[in-house]
VEXGU-688102 format. One line per field, with one value per residue: x, y, z of N, C-alpha, C, CB in turn; residue in one letter. Coordinates in nm, 2 decimals. Glycine has a CB too. Layout:
! VEXGU-688102
n.east: c(X / ...);
n.north: c(Y / ...);
n.up: c(Z / ...);
ca.east: c(X / ...);
ca.north: c(Y / ...);
ca.up: c(Z / ...);
c.east: c(X / ...);
c.north: c(Y / ...);
c.up: c(Z / ...);
cb.east: c(X / ...);
cb.north: c(Y / ...);
cb.up: c(Z / ...);
rest: c(a / ...);
***
This chain:
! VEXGU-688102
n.east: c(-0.22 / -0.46 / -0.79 / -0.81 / -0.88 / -0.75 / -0.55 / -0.48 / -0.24 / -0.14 / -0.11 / 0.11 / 0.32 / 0.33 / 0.46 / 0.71 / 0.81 / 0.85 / 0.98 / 1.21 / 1.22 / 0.98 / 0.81 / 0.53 / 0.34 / 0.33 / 0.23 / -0.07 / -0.13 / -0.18 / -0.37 / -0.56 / -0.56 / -0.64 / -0.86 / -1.00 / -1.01 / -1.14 / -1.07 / -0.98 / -1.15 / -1.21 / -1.33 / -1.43 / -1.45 / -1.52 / -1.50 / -1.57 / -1.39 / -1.33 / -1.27 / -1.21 / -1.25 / -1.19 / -1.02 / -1.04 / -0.94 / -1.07 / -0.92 / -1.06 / -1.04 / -0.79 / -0.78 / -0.56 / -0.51 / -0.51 / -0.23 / 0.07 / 0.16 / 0.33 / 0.54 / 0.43 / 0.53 / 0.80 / 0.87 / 0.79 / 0.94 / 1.19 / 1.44 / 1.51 / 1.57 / 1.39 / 1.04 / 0.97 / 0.78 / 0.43 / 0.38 / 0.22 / -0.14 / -0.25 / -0.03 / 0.08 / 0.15 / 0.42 / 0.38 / 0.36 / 0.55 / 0.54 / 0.75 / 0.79 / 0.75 / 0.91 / 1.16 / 1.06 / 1.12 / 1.38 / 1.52 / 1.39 / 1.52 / 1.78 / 1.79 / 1.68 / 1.95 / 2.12 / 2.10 / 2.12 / 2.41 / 2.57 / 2.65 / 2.62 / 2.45 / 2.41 / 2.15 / 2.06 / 1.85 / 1.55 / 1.45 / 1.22 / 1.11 / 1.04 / 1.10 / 1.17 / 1.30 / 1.51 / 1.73 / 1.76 / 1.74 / 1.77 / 1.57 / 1.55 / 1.48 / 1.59 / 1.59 / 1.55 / 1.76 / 2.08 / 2.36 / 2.58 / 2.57 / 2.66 / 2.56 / 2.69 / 2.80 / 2.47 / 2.41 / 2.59 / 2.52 / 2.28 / 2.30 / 2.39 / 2.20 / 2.06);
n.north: c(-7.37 / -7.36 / -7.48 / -7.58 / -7.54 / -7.28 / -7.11 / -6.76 / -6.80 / -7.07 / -7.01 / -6.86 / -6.99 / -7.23 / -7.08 / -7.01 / -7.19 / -7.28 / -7.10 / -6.95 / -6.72 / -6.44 / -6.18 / -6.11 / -5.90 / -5.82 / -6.05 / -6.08 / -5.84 / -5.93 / -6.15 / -6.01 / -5.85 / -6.06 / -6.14 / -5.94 / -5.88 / -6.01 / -6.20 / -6.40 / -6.69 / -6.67 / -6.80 / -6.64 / -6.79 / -6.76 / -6.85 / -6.92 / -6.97 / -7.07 / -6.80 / -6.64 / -6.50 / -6.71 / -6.65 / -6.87 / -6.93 / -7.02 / -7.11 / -7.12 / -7.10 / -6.97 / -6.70 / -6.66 / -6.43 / -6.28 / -6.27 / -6.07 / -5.86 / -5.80 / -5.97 / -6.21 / -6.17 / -6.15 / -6.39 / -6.53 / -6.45 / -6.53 / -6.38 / -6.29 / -5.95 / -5.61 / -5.59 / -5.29 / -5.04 / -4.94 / -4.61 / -4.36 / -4.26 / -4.00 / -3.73 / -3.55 / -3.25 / -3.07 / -2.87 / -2.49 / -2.20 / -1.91 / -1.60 / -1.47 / -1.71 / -1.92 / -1.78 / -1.76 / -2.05 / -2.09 / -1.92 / -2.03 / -2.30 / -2.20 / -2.11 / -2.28 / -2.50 / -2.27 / -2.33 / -2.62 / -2.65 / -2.45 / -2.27 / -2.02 / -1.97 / -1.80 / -1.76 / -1.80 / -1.61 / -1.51 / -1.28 / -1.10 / -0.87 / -0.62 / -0.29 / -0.24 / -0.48 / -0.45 / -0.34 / -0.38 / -0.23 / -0.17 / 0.11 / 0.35 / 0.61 / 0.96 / 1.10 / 0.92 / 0.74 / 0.88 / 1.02 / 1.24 / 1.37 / 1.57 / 1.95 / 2.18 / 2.06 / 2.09 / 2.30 / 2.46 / 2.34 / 2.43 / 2.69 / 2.68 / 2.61 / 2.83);
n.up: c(-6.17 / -6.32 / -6.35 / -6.12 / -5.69 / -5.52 / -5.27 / -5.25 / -5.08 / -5.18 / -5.45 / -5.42 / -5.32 / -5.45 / -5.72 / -5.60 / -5.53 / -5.75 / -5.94 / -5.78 / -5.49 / -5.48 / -5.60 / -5.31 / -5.34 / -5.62 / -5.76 / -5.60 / -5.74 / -6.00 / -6.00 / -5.90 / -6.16 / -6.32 / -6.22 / -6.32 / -6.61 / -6.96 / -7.10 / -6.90 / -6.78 / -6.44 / -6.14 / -5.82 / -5.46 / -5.19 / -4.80 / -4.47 / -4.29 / -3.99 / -3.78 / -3.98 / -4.33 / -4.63 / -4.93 / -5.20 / -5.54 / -5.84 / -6.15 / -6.45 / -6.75 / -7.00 / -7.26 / -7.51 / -7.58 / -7.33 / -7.29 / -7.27 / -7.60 / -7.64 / -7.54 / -7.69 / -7.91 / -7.89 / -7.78 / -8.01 / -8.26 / -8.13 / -8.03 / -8.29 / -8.46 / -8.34 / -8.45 / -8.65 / -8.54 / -8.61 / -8.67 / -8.48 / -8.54 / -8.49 / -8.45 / -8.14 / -8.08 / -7.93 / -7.66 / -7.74 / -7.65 / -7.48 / -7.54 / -7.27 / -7.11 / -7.16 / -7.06 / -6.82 / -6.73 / -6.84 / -6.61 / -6.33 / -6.41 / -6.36 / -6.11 / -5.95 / -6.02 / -5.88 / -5.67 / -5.56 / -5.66 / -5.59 / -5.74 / -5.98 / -6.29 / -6.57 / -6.71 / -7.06 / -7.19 / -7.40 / -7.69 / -7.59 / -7.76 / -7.63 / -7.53 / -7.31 / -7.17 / -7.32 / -7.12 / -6.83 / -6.54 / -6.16 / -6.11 / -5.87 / -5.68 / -5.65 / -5.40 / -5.21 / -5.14 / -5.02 / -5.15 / -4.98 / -4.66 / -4.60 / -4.46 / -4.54 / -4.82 / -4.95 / -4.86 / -5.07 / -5.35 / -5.32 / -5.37 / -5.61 / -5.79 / -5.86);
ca.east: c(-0.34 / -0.57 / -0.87 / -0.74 / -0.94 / -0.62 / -0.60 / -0.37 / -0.11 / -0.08 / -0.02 / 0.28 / 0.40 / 0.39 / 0.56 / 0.84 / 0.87 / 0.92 / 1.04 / 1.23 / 1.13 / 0.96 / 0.72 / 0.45 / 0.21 / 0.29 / 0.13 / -0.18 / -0.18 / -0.16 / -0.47 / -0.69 / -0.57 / -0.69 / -1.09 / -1.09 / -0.99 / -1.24 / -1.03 / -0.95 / -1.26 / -1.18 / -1.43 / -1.37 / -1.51 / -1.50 / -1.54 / -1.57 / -1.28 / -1.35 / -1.32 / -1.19 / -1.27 / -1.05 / -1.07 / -0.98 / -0.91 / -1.07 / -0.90 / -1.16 / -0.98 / -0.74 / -0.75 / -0.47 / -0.52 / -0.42 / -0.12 / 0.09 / 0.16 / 0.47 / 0.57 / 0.44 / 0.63 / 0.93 / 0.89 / 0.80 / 1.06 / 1.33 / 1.59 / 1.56 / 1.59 / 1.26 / 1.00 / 0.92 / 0.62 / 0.38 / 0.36 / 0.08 / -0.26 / -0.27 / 0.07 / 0.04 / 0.22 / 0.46 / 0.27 / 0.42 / 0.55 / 0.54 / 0.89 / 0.82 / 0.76 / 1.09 / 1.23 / 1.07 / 1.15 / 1.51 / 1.56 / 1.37 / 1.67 / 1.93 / 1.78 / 1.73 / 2.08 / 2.22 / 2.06 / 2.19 / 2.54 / 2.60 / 2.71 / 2.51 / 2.52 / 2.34 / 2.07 / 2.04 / 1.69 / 1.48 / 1.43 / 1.08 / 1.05 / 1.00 / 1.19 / 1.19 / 1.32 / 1.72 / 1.82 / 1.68 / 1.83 / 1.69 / 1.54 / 1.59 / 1.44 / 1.75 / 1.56 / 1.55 / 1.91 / 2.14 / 2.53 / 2.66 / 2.54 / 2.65 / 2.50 / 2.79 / 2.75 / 2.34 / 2.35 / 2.63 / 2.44 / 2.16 / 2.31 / 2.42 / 2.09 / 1.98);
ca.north: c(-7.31 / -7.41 / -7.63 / -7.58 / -7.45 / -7.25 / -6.97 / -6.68 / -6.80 / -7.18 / -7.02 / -6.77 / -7.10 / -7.29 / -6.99 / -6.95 / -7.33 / -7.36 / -7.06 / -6.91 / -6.58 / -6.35 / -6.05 / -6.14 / -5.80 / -5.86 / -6.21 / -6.08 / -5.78 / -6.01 / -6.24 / -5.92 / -5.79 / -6.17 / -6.13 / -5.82 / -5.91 / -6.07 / -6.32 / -6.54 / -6.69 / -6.73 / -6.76 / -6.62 / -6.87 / -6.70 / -6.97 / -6.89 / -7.04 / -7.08 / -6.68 / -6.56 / -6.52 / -6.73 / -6.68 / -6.97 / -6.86 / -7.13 / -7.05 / -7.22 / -7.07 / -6.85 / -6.72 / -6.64 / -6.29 / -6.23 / -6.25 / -5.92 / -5.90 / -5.78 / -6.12 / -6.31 / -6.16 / -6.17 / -6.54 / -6.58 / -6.40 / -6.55 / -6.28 / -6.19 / -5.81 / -5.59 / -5.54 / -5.13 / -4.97 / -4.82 / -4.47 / -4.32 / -4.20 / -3.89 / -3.66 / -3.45 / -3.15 / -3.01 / -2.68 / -2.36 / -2.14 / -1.78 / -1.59 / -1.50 / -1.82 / -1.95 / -1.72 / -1.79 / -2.15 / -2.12 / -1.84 / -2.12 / -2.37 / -2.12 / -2.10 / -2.46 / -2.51 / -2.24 / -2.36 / -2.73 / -2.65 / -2.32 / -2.17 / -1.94 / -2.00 / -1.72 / -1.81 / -1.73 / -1.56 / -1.52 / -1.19 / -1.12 / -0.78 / -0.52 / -0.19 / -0.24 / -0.58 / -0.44 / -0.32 / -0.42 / -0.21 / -0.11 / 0.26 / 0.43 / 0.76 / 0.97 / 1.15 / 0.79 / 0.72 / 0.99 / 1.00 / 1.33 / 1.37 / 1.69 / 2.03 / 2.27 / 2.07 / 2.08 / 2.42 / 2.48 / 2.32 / 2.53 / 2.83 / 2.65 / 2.59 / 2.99);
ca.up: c(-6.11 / -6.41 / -6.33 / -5.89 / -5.65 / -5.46 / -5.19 / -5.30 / -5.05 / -5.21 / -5.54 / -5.41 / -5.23 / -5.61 / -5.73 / -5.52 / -5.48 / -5.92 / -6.00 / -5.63 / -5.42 / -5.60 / -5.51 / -5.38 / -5.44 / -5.77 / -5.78 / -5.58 / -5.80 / -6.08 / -5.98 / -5.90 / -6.31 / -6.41 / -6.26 / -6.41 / -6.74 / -6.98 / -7.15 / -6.83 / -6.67 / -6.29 / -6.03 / -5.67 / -5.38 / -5.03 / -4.76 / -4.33 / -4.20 / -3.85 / -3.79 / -4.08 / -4.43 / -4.65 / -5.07 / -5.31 / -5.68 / -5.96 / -6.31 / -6.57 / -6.87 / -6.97 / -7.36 / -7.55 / -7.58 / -7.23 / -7.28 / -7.38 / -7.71 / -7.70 / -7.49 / -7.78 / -8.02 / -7.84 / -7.80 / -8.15 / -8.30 / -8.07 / -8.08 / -8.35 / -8.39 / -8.33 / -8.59 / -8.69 / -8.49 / -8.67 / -8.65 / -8.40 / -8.60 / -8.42 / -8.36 / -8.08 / -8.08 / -7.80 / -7.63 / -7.76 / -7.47 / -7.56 / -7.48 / -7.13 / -7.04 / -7.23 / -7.03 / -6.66 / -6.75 / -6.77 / -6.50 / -6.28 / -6.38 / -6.33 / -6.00 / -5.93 / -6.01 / -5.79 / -5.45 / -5.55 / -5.64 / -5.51 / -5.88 / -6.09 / -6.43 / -6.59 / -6.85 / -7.20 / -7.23 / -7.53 / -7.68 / -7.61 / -7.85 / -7.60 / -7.50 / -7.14 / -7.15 / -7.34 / -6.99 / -6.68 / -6.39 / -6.08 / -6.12 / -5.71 / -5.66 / -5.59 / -5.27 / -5.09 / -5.13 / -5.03 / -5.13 / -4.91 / -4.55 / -4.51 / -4.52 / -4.64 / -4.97 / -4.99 / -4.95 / -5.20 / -5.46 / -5.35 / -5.46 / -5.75 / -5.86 / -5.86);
c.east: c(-0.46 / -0.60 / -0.80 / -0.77 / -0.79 / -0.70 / -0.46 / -0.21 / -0.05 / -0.01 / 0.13 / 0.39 / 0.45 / 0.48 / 0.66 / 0.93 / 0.92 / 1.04 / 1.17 / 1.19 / 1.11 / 0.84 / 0.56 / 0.31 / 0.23 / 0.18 / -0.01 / -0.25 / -0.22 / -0.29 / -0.60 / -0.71 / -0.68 / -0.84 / -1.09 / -1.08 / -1.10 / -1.22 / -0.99 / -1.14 / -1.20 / -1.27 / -1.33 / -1.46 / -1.45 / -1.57 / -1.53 / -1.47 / -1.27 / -1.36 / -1.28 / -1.18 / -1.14 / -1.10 / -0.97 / -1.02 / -1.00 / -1.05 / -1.01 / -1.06 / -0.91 / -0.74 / -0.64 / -0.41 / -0.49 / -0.31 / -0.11 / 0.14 / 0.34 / 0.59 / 0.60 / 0.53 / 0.76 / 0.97 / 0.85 / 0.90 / 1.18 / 1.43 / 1.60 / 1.53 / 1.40 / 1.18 / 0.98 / 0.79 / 0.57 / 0.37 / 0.17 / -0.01 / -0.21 / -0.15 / 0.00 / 0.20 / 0.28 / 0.37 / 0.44 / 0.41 / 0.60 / 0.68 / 0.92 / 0.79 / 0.86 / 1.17 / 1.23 / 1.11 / 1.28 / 1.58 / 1.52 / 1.51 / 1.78 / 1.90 / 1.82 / 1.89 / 2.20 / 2.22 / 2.12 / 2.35 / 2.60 / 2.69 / 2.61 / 2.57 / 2.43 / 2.24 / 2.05 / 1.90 / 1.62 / 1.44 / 1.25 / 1.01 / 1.01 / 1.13 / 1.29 / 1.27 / 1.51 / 1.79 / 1.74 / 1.74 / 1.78 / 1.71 / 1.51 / 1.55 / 1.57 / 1.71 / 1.57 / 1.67 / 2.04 / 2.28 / 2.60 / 2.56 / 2.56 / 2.62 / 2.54 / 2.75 / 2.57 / 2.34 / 2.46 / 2.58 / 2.30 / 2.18 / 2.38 / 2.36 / 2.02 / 2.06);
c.north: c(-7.34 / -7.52 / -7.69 / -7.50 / -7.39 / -7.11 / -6.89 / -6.75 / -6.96 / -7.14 / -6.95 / -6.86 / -7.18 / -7.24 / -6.98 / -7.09 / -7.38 / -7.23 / -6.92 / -6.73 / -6.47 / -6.27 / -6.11 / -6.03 / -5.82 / -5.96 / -6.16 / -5.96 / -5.81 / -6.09 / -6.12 / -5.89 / -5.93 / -6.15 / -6.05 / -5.83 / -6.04 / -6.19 / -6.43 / -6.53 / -6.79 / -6.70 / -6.75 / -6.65 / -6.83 / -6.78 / -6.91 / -7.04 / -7.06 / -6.92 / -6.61 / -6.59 / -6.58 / -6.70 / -6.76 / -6.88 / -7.01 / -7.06 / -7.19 / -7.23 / -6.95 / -6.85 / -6.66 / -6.49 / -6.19 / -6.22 / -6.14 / -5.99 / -5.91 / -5.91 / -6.21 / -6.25 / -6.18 / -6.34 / -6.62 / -6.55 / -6.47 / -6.51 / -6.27 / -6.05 / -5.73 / -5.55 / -5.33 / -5.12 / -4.94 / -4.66 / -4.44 / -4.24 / -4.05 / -3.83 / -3.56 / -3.36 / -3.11 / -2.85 / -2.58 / -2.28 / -2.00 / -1.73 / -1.56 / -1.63 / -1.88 / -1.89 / -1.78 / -1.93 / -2.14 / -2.06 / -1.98 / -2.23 / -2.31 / -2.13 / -2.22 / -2.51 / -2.42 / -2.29 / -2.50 / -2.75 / -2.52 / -2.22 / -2.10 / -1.94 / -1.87 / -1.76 / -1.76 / -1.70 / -1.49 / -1.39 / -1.15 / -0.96 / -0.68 / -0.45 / -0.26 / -0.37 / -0.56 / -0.43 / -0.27 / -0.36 / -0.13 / 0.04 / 0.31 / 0.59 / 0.85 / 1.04 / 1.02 / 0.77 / 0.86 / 1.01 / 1.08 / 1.35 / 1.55 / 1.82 / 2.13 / 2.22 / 2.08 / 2.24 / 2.50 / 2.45 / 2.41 / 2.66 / 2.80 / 2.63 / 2.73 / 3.03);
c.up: c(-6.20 / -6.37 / -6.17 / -5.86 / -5.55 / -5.40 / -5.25 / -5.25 / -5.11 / -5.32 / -5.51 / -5.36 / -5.36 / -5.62 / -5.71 / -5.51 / -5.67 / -5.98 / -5.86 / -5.60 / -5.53 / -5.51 / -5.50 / -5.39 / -5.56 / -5.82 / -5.77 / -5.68 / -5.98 / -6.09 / -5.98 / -6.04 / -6.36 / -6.37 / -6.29 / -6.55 / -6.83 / -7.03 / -7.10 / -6.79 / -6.51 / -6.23 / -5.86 / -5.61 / -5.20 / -4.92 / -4.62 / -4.32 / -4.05 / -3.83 / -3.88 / -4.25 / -4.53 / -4.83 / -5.16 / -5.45 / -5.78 / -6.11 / -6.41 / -6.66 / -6.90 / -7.18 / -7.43 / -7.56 / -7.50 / -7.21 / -7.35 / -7.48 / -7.79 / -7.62 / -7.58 / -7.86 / -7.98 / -7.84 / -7.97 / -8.27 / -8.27 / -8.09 / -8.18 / -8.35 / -8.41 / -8.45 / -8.58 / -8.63 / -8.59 / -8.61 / -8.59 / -8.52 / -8.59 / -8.39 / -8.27 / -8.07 / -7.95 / -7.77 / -7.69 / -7.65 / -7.60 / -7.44 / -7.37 / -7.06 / -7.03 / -7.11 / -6.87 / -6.65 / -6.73 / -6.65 / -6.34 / -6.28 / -6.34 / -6.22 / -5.90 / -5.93 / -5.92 / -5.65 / -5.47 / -5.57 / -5.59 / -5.63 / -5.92 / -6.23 / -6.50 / -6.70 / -6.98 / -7.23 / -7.36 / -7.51 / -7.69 / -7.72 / -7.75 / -7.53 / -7.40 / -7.10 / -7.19 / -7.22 / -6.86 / -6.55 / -6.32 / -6.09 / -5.96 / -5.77 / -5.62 / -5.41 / -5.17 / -5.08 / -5.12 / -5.04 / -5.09 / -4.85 / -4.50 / -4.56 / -4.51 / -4.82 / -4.99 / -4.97 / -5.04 / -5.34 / -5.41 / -5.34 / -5.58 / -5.84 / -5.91 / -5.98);
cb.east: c(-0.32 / -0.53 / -0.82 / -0.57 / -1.10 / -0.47 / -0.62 / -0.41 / -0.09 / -0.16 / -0.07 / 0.28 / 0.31 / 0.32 / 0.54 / 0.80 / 0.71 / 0.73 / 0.93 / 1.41 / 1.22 / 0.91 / 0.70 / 0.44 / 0.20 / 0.39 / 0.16 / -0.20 / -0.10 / -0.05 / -0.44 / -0.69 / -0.37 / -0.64 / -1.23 / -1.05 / -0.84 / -1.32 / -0.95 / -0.80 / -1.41 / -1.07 / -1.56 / -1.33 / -1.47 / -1.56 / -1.45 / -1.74 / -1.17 / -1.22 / -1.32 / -1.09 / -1.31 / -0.96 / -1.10 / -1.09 / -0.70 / -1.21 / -0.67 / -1.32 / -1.07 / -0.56 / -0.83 / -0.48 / -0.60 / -0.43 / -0.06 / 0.22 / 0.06 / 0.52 / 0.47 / 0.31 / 0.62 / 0.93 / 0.79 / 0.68 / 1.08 / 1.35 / 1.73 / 1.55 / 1.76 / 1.26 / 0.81 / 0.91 / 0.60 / 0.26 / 0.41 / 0.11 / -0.43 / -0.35 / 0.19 / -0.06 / 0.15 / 0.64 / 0.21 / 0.37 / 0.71 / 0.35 / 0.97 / 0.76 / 0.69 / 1.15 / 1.22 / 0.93 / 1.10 / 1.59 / 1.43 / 1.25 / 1.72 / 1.98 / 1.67 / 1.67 / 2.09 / 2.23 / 1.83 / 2.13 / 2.60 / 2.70 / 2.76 / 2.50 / 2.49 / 2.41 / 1.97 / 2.10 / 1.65 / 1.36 / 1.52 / 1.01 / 0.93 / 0.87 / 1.11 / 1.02 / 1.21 / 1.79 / 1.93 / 1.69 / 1.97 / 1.72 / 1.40 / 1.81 / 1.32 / 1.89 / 1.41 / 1.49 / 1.93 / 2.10 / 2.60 / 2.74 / 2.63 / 2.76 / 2.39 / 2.99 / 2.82 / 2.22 / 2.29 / 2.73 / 2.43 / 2.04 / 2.39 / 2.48 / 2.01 / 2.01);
cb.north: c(-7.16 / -7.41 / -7.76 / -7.57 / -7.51 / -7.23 / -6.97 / -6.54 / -6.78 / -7.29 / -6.96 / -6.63 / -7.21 / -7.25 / -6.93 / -6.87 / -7.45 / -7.40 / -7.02 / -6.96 / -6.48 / -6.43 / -5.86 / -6.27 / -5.63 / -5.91 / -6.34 / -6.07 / -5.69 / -6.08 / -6.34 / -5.78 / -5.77 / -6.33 / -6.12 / -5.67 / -5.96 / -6.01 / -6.29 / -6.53 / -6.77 / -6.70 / -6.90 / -6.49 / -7.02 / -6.55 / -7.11 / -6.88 / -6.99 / -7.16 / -6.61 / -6.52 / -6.41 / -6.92 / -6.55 / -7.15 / -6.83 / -7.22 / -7.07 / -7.15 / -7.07 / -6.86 / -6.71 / -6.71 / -6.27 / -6.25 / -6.34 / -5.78 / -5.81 / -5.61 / -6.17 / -6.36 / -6.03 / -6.11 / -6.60 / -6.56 / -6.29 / -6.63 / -6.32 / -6.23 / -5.70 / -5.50 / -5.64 / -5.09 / -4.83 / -4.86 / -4.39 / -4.19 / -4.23 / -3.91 / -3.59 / -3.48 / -3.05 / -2.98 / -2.64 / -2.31 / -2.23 / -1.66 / -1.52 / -1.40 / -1.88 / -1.85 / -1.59 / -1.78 / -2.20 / -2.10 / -1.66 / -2.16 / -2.41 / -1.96 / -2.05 / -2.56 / -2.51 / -2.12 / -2.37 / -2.79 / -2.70 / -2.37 / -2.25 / -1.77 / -2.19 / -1.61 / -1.81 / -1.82 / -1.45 / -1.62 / -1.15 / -1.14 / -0.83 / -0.52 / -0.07 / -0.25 / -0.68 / -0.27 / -0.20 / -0.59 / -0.17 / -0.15 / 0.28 / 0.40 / 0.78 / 1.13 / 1.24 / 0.63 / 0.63 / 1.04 / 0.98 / 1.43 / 1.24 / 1.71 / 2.03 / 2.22 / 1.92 / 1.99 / 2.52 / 2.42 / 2.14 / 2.52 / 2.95 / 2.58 / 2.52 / 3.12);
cb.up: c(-6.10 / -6.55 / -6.50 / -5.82 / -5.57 / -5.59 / -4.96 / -5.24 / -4.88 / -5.22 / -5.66 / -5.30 / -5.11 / -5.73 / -5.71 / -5.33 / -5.38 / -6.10 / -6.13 / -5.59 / -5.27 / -5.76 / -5.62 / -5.34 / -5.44 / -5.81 / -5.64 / -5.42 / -5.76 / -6.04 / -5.83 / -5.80 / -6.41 / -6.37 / -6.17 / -6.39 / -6.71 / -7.04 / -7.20 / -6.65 / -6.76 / -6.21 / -6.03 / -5.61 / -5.45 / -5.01 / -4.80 / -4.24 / -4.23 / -3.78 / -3.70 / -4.04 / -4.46 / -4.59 / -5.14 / -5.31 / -5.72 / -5.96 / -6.37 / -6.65 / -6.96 / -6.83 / -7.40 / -7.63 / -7.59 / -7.16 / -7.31 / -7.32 / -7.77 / -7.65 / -7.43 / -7.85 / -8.08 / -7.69 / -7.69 / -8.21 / -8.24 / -8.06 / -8.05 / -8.45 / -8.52 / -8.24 / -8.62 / -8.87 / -8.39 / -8.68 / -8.84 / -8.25 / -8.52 / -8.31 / -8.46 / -7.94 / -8.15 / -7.82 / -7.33 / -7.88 / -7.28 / -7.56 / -7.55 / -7.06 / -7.07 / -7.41 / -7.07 / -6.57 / -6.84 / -6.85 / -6.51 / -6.33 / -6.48 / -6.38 / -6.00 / -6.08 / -6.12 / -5.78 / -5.34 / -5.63 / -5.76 / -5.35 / -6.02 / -6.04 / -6.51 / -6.61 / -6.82 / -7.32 / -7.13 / -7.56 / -7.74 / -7.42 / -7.94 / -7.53 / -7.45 / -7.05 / -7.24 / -7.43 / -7.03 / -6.64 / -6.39 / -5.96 / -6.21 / -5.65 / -5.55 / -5.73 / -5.27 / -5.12 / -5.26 / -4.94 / -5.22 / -4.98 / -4.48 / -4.45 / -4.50 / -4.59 / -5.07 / -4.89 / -4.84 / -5.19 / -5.48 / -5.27 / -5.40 / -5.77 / -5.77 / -5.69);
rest: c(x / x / x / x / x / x / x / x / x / x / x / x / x / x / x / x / x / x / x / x / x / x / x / x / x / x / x / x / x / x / x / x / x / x / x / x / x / x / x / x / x / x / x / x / x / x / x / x / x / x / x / x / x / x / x / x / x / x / x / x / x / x / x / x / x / x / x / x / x / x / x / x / x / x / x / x / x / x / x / x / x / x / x / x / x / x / x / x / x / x / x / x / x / x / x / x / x / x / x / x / x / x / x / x / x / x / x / x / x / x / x / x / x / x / x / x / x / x / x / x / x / x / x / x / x / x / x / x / x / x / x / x / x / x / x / x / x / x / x / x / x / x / x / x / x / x / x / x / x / x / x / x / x / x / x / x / x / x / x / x / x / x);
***
């Protein structure tokens, strides 16, 4: 393609014809990365083709720099084993979740996981330091719910109340 005026579809025809089928958004997404990039110089030449716009690519120069780096090294290396990163400037820290959150977090998984396998696993929840949190069990007014219907015992107990 260097120093050839080309329309997108001759290079994907190159392409496919040296090295066989291959994607070709990649390619065109590939040619749009190169004019935006400062290290190639390519000009784009848009011509009227009878009724429709056609665009040729011309690569001038491409400098070395575009390439990734981790390419070159790989090819300069040649197998051998990888070098050591450096260590990032800057650590960033995981967010700290305070213990009801811990908690709606795994209740969320426990949940997630019952509607997908149809188990309940119960979750292990973080103690978050308050009372109310040792024993969680529905508090019912006893006048809403009533467990004897009949009224020999209501009014036995209301003379057991006097």
């Amino acid at each position: 393609m260097l120093g050839r005026k080309m329309r997108t579809l001759d290079v994907i025809a190159e392409l496919e014809a040296r090295f066989g089928a291959c994607d070709r958004k990649l390619i065109r997404n590939r040619i749009a990365n190169m004019c935006a990039s400062k290290s190639v110089d390519i000009e784009v030449i848009e011509k009227e083709d009878y009724d429709a716009r056609v665009k040729y690519w011309y690569l001038k120069s491409v400098n070395d720099c575009y390439f990734r780096q981790s390419s070159l090294t790989r090819h300069l290396r040649r197998g051998m084993p990888a070098i050591a990163k450096e260590r990032k400037k800057r650590e960033y820290p995981r967010p700290k979740f305070t213990p009801d959150e811990i908690n709606v977090c795994r209740m969320a998984k426990a949940v997630h996981h019952l509607w997908s396998t149809g188990e309940w696993i119960p979750p292990v929840l973080v103690d978050t330091g308050r009372k109310s949190d040792a024993v969680k069990q529905p508090c019912f007014p006893r006048h809403t719910y009533k467990n004897h219907s009949n009224k020999s015992f209501e009014r036995a107990t209301q003379w057991n109340t006097l």
